[in-house]
C-alpha positions as CSV (number, residue, x, y, z in Angstrom):
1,X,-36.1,15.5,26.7
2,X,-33.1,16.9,25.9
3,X,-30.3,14.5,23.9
4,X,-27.8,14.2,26.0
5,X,-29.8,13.0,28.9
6,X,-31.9,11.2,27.2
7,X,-30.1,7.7,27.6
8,X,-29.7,8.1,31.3
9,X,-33.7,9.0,31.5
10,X,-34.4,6.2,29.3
11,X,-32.6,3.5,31.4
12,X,-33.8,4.7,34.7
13,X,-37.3,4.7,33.8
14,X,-37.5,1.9,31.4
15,X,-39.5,-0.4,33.8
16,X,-42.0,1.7,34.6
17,X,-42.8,3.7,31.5
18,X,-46.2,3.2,30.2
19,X,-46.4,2.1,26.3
20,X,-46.3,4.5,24.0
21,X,-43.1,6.1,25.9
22,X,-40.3,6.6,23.3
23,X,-37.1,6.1,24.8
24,X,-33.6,6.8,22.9
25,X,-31.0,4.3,22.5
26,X,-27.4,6.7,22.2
27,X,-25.0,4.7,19.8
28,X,-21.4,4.7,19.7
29,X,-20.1,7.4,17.5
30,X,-19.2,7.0,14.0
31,X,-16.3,9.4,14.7
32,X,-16.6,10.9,11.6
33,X,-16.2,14.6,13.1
34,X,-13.0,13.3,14.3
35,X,-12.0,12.2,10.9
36,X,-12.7,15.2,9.4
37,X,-10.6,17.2,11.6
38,X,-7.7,15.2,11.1
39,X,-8.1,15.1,7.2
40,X,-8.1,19.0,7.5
41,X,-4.7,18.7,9.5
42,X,-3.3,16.4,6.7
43,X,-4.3,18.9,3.7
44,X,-2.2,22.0,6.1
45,X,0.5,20.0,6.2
46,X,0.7,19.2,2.7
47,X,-0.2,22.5,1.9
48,X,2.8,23.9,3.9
49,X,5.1,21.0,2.6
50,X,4.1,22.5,-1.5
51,X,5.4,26.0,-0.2
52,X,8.2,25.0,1.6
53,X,9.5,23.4,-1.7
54,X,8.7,26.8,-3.9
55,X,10.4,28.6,-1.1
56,X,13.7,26.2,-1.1
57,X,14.0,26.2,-4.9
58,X,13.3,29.9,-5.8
59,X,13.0,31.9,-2.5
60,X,8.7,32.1,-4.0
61,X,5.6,30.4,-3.1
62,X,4.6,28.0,-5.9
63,X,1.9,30.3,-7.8
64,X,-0.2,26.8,-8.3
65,X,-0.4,26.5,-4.5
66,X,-4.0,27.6,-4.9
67,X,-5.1,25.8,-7.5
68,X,-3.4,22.3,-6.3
69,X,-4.4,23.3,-2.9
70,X,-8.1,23.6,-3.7
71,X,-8.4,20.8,-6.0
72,X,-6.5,18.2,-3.3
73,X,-8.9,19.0,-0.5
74,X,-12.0,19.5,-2.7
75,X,-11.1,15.5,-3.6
76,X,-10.5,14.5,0.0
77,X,-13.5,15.8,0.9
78,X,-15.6,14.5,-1.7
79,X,-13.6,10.8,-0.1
80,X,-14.8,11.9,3.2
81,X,-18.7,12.4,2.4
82,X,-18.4,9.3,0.7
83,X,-17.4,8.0,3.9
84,X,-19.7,9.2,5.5
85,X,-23.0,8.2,3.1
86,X,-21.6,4.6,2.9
87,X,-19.1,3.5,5.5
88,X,-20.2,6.1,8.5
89,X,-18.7,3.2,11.2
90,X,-15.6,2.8,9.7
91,X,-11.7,3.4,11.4
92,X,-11.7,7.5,11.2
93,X,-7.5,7.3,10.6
94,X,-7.1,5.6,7.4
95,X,-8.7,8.0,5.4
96,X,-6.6,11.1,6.7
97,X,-3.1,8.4,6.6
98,X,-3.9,8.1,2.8
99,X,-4.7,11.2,2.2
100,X,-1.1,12.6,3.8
101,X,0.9,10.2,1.8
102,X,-1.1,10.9,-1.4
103,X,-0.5,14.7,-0.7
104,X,3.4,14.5,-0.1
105,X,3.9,12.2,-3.0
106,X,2.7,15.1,-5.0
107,X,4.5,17.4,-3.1
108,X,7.4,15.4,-4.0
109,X,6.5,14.8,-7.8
110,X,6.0,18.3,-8.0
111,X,9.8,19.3,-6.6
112,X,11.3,16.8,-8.5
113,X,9.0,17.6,-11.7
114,X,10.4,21.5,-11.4
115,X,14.1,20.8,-10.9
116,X,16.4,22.7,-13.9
117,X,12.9,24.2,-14.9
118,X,11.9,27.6,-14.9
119,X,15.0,29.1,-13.6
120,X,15.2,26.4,-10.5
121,X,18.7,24.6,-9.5
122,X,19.0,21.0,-10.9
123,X,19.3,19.4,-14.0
124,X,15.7,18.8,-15.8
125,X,14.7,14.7,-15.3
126,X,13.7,13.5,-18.7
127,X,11.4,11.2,-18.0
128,X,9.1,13.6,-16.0
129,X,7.7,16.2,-17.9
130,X,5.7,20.0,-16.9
131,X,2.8,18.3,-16.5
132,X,4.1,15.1,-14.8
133,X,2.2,16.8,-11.2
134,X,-1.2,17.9,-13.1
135,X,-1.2,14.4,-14.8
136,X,-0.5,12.9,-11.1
137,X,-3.3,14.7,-9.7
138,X,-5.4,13.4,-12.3
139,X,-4.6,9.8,-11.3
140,X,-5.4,10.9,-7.2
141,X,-9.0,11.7,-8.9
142,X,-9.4,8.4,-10.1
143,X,-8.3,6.9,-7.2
144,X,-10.5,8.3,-5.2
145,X,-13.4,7.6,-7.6
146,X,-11.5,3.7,-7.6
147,X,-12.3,4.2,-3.4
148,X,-16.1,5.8,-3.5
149,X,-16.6,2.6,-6.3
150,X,-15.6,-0.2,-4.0
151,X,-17.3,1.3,-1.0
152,X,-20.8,1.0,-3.5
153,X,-19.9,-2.1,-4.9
154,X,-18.7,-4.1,-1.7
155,X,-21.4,-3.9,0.9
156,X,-20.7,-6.5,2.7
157,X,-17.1,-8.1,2.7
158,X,-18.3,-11.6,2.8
159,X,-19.9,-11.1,-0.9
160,X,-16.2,-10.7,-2.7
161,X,-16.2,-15.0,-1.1
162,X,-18.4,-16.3,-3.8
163,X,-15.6,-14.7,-6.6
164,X,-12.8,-16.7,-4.8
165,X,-12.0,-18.8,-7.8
166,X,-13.2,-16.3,-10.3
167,X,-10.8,-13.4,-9.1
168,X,-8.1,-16.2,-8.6
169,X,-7.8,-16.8,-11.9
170,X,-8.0,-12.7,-12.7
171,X,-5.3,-12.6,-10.4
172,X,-2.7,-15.4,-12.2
173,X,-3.6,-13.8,-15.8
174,X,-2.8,-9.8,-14.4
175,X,0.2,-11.4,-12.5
176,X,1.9,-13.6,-15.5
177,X,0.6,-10.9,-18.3
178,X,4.0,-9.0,-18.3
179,X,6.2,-12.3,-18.6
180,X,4.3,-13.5,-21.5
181,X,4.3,-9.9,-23.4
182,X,7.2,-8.9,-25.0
183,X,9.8,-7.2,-23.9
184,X,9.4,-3.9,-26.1
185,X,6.2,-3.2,-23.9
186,X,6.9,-5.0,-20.6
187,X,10.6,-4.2,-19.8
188,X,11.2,-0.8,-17.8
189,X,14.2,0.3,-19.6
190,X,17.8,0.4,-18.3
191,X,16.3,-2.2,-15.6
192,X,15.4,-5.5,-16.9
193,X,12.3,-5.5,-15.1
194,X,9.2,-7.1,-16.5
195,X,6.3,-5.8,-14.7
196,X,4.7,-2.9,-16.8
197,X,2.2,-2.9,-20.1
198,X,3.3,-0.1,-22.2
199,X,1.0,0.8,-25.3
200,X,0.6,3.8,-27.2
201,X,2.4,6.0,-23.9
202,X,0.2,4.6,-21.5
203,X,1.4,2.4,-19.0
204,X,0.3,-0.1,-16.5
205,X,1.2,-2.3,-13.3
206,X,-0.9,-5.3,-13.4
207,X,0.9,-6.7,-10.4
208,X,-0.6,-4.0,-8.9
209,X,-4.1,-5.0,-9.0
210,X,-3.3,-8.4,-9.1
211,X,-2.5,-8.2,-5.2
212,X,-5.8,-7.3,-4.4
213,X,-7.9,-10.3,-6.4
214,X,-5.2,-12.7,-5.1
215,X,-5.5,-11.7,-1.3
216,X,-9.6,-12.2,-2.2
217,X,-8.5,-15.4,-3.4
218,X,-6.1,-16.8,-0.3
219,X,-8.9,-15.2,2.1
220,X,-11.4,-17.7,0.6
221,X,-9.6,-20.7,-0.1
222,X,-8.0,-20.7,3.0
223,X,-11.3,-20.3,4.8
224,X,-12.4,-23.4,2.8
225,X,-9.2,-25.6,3.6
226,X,-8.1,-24.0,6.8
227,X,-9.2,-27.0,9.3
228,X,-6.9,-29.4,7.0
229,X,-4.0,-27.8,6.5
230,X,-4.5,-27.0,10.5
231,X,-3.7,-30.6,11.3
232,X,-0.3,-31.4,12.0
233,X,2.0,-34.6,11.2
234,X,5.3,-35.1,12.6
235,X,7.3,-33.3,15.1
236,X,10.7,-32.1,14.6
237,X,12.5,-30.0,16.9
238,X,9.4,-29.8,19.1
239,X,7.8,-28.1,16.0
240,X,5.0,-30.2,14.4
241,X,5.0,-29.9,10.6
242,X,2.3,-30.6,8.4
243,X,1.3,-33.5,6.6
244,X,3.3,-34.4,3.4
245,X,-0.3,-34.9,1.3
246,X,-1.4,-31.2,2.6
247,X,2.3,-29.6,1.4
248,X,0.5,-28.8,-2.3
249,X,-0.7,-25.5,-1.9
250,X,2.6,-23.9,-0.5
251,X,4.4,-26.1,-3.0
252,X,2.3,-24.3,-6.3
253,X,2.6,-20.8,-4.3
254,X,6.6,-21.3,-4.2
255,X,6.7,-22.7,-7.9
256,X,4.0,-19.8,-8.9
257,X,6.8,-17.0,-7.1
258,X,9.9,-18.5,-8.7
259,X,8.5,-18.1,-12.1
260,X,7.7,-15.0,-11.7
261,X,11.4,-14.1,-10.6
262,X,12.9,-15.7,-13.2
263,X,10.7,-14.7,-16.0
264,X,9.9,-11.2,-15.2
265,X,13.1,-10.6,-13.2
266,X,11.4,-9.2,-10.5
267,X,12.2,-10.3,-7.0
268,X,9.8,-7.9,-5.3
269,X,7.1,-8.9,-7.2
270,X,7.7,-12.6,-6.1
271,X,8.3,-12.0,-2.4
272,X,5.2,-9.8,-2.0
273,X,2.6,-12.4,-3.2
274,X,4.0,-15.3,-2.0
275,X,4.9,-13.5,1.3
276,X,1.1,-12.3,1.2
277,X,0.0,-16.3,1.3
278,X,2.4,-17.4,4.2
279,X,1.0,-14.9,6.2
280,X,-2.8,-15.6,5.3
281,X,-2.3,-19.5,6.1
282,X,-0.2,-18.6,9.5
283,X,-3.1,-16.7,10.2
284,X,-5.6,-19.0,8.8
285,X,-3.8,-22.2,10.5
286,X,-2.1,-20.6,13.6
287,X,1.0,-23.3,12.5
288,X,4.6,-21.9,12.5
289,X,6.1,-24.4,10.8
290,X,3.7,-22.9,7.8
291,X,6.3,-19.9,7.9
292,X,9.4,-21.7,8.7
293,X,8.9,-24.1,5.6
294,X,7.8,-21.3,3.0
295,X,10.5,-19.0,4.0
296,X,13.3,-22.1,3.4
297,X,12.0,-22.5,0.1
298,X,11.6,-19.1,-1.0
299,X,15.0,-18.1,0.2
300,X,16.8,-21.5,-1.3
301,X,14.7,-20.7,-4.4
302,X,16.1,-16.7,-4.8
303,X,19.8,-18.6,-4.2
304,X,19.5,-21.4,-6.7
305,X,17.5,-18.4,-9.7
306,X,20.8,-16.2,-8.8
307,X,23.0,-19.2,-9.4
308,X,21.3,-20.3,-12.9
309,X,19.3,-17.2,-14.2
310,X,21.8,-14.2,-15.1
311,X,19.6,-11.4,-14.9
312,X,18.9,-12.5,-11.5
313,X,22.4,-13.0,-10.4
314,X,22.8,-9.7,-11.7
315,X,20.6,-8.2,-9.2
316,X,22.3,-10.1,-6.5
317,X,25.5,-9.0,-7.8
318,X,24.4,-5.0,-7.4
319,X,23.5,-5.9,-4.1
320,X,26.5,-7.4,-2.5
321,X,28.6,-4.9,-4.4
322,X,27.0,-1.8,-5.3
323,X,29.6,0.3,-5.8
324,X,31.8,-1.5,-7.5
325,X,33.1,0.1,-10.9
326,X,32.1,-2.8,-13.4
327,X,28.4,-2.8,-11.7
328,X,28.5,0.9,-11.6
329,X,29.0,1.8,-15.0
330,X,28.6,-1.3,-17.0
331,X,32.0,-2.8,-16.8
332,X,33.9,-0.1,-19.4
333,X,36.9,1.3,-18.3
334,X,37.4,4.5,-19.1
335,X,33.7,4.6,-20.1
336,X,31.1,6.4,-17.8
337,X,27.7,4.5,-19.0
338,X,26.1,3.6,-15.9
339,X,24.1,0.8,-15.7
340,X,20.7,1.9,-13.9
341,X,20.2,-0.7,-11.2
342,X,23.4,-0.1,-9.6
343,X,24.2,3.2,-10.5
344,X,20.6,3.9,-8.8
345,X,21.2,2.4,-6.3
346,X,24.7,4.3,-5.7
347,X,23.1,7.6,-6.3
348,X,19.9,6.6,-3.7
349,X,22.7,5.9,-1.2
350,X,24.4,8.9,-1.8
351,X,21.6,11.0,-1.3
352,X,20.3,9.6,1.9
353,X,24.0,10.0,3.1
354,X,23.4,13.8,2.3
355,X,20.5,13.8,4.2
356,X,21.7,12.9,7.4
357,X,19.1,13.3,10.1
358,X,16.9,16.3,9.6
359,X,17.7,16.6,5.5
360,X,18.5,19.3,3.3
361,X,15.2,20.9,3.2
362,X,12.6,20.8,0.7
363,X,14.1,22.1,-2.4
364,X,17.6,22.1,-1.3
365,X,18.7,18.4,-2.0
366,X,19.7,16.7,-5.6
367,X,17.4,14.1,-5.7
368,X,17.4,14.6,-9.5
369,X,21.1,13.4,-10.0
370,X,19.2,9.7,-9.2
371,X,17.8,7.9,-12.2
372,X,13.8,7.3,-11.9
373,X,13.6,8.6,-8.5
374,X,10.3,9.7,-8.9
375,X,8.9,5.8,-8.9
376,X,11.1,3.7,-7.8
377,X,13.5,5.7,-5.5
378,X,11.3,8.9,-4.4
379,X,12.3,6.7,-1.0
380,X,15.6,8.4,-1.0
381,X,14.2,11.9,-2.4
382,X,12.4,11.9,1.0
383,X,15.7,11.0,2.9
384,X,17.6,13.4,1.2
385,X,16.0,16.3,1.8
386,X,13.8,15.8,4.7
387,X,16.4,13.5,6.5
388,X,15.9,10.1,8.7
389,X,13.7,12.1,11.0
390,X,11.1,12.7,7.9
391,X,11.6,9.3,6.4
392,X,10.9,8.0,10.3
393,X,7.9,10.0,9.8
394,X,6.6,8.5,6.7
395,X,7.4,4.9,7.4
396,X,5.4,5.5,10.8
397,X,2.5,6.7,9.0
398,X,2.5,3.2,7.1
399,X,3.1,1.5,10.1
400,X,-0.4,3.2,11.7
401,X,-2.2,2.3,8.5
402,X,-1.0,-1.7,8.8
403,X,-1.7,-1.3,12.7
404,X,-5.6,0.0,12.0
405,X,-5.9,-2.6,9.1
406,X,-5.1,-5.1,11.5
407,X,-6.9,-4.1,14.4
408,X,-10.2,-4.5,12.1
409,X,-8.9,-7.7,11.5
410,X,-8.7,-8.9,15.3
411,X,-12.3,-7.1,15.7
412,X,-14.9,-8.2,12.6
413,X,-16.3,-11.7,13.5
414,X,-16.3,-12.9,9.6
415,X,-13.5,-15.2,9.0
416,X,-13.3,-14.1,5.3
417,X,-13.5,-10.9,6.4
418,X,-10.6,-11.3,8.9
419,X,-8.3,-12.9,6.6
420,X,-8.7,-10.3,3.9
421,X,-8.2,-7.5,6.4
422,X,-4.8,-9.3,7.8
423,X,-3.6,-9.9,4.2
424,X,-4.0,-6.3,2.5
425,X,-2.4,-5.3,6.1
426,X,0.3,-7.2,5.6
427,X,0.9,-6.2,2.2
428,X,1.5,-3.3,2.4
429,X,3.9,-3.6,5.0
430,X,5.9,-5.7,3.0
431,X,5.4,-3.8,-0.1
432,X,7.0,-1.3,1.9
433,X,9.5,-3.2,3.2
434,X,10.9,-4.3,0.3
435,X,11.1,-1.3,-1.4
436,X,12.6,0.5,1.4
437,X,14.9,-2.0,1.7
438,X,16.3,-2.3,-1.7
439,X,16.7,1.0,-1.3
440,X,19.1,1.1,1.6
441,X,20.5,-2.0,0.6
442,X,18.5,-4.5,3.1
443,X,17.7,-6.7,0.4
444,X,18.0,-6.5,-3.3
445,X,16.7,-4.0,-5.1
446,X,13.5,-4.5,-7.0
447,X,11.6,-2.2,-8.9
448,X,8.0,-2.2,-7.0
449,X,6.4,1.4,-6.4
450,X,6.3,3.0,-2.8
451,X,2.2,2.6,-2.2
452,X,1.1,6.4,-2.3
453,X,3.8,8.4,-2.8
454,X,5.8,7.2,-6.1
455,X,4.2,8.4,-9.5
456,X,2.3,6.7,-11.1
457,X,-1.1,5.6,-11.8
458,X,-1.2,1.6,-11.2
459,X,-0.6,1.6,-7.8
460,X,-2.0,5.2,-6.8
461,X,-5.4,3.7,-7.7
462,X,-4.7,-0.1,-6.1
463,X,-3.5,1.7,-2.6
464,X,-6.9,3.7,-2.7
465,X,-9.4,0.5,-3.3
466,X,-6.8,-1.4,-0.5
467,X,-7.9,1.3,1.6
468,X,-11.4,1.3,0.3
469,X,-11.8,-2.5,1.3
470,X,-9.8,-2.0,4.6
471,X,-12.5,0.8,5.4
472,X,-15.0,-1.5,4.1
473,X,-14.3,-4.6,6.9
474,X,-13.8,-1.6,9.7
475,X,-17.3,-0.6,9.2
476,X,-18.7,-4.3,9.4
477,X,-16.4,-4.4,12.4
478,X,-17.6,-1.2,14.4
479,X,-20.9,-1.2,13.3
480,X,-23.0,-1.6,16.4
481,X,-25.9,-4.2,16.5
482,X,-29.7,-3.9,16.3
483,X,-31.0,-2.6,19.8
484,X,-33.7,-5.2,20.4
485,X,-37.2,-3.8,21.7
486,X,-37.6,-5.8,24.8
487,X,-40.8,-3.9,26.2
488,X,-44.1,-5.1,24.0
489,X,-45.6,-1.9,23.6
490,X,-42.8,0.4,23.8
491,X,-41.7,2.9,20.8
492,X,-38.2,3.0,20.9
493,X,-36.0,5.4,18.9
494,X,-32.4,4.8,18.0
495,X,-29.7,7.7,17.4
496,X,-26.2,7.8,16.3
497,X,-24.3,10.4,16.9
């Protein structure tokens, strides 16, 4: 019996087979052919994106294209078997999305690395050096190892629920560990940012990682708690609010984010995680007023920090008035010392005004003229050069990744399971939204990474295991059943395609 008809055969004849009979049971497919094809499509493009930016600097194709070439899809592949061996029913997109935004991160790193180097137009950026892209590429490898270690560690998504408390207080400890350091290895220079741990040249976020044991930790107490903060007290406005005596969880979230503003001067870092718990308890609760009350203290929080803190009124300051002279360059007439927030900020504006719609061109811009674009602002590297069409581009890519995170959200029956999946989703939408929109000017700028694309290590390796977990809860999802054997007698042989 051939296999393609052997599922048609099998369910015509079932009731009169005699035992003994085997019968095939077709599965739906893994679609890990599928996922393979597109992955290949995502290395050619980031293939062709490396030359283009040789061929805009110098008129030459990068003579590393080869190597960098070999080495990126050698490591996507090795992600893909991986995939294969350990998740084979998981969501076939998010491993080719990641793997395009890792690729033109490098791509990026690279242009921005070579700038004033070897003969190439631009002045050199000090803080990268030659091997700022080899050293990048290093960090994809252990990002990737980060993913295949999750995928052998987590099974099952439901296990990480008996850590709840235990990666809770991981989280706190990683999250307050900057503020409590000091400054001389926590500050990012020129910003007055407190979110890095800087020893002996080697830096980390720990922000970074502690999104991911916090979202474990929300997933599991709200679980836990969900049916009593569900119930609802009075009505105002025809919106019924919750109980006064239920109020203490949002309360220690808000408290938990306002510390973290003022002490590490971070306002990104603040909205993301206590953005990340609103959403889990609107999802958790299905109660509105959850995200009407959080968001009023969050935002008359920001107002009253900007109002009493100076660093953070600072911030505000760049962003009401960024081009103003005394925010510009530090408030010396006469004297050009820019101050890096806002003259960042002036310089990202700048260059995505250059831009325009379809950019510069790879290699063509002056991204370099921006201070740290190449983490906090390779935004507007993207905008220069490859314009609001390109920058469209990337920000729809996210948007698919957040769209298939949530989609095995609304489809694994786990509760756990479908709280973590909407809280990493969410994320890393807002992780994106904030840093996008300090960039632009939206909101206030803040000094989190783009997930993927900026350089460094930190949050190259957190995106990967958020993917790695997303993957995880899509292949719990999609994973079809146990066929029962509902013949006594009959041999029955299941295969997946």
């Amino acid at each position: 019996m051939s296999a393609l008809g052997a599922t048609g055969a099998g369910a015509g004849t079932a009731a009169g087979t005699s035992p003994g009979l085997a019968r095939v049971v077709t599965l739906p497919r893994g679609r890990r052919g599928a996922e393979l094809i597109m992955l290949a499509f995502a290395i050619g493009v980031v293939l062709f994106a490396y030359a283009s930016v040789g061929l805009g600097m110098n008129g030459h194709v990068p003579t590393g294209l080869a190597t960098y070439g070999v080495l990126f899809a050698l490591l996507m592949l090795a992600a893909h078997l991986a995939i294969r061996r350990l998740a084979p029913w998981a969501d076939p997109l998010l491993l080719p999305l990641a793997a395009l935004l890792n690729g033109l991160g490098l791509v990026m790193i690279y242009r921005l690395q070579e700038a004033g180097r070897h003969g190439n137009p631009g002045n050199p950026i000090s803080t990268m050096s030659a091997s700022t892209t080899t050293f990048q590429l290093i960090w994809s490898t252990i990002g990737v190892l980060a993913f295949v270690a999750v995928l052998v560690v987590v099974r099952e998504p439901r296990m990480l629920q008996r850590y709840t408390y235990t990666l809770g207080v991981i989280g706190l400890v990683l999250l307050a560990l900057p503020a409590l350091l000091p400054s001389s290895i926590s500050e990012v220079p020129g910003t007055g940012a407190k979110i890095q741990v800087s020893l002996g040249g080697f830096s980390i976020q720990p922000e970074e990682f502690a999104k991911i044991a916090l979202a474990v930790f929300f997933a599991g107490y709200l679980v836990a708690k969900r049916d009593v903060l569900s119930l609802a007290g009075r009505h105002v406005l025809g919106i019924a609010l919750p109980r006064a005596r239920d109020m203490g969880p949002v309360l220690i979230a808000w408290v938990a984010s306002l510390l973290v503003l003022i002490f590490e001067s971070d306002i990104g870092t603040s909205a993301l995680f206590f953005g990340m718990f609103l959403i889990m308890l609107y999802v958790a609760t299905q109660r509105t007023s959850w995200l009407l009350i959080g968001t009023s203290l969050f935002l008359a929080g920001a107002f009253l920090a900007s109002k009493l803190v100076s660093h953070v009124g600072t911030r505000f300051s760049i962003w009401l008035n960024p081009f103003a002279y005394p925010n510009v360059f530090c408030g010396n007439p006469g004297i050009h010392v820019p101050c890096v927030p806002s003259y960042q900020l002036a310089q990202g504006m700048y260059g995505l005004g250059f831009g325009g719609i379809l950019g510069t061109g790879l290699g063509h811009g002056q991204p370099y003229l921006t201070p740290l674009v190449q983490s906090d602002f390779i935004i507007s590297a993207f905008g220069e050069e490859l314009g609001l069409a390109g920058l469209m581009a990337l920000l729809l890519i996210y948007g698919l990744i957040v769209q298939r995170g949530m989609r095995a959200a609304i489809a694994v029956r786990d509760p756990f399971a479908k709280l973590l999946a909407g809280g990493l989703s969410f994320v890393i939408a807002l992780q994106v939204f904030v840093i996008v929109g300090g960039v632009t000017q939206l909101i206030p700028l803040t000094g989190i990474t783009t997930p993927f694309l900026s350089q460094g290590g930190s949050s190259l390796v957190a995106s990967w295991m958020v993917i790695a977990l997303l993957m995880r809860i899509s292949d719990t999802a999609r994973r079809p059943a146990p066929q029962p054997i509902q013949d006594e007698g009959m041999t029955q042989v299941v295969r997946g395609i």
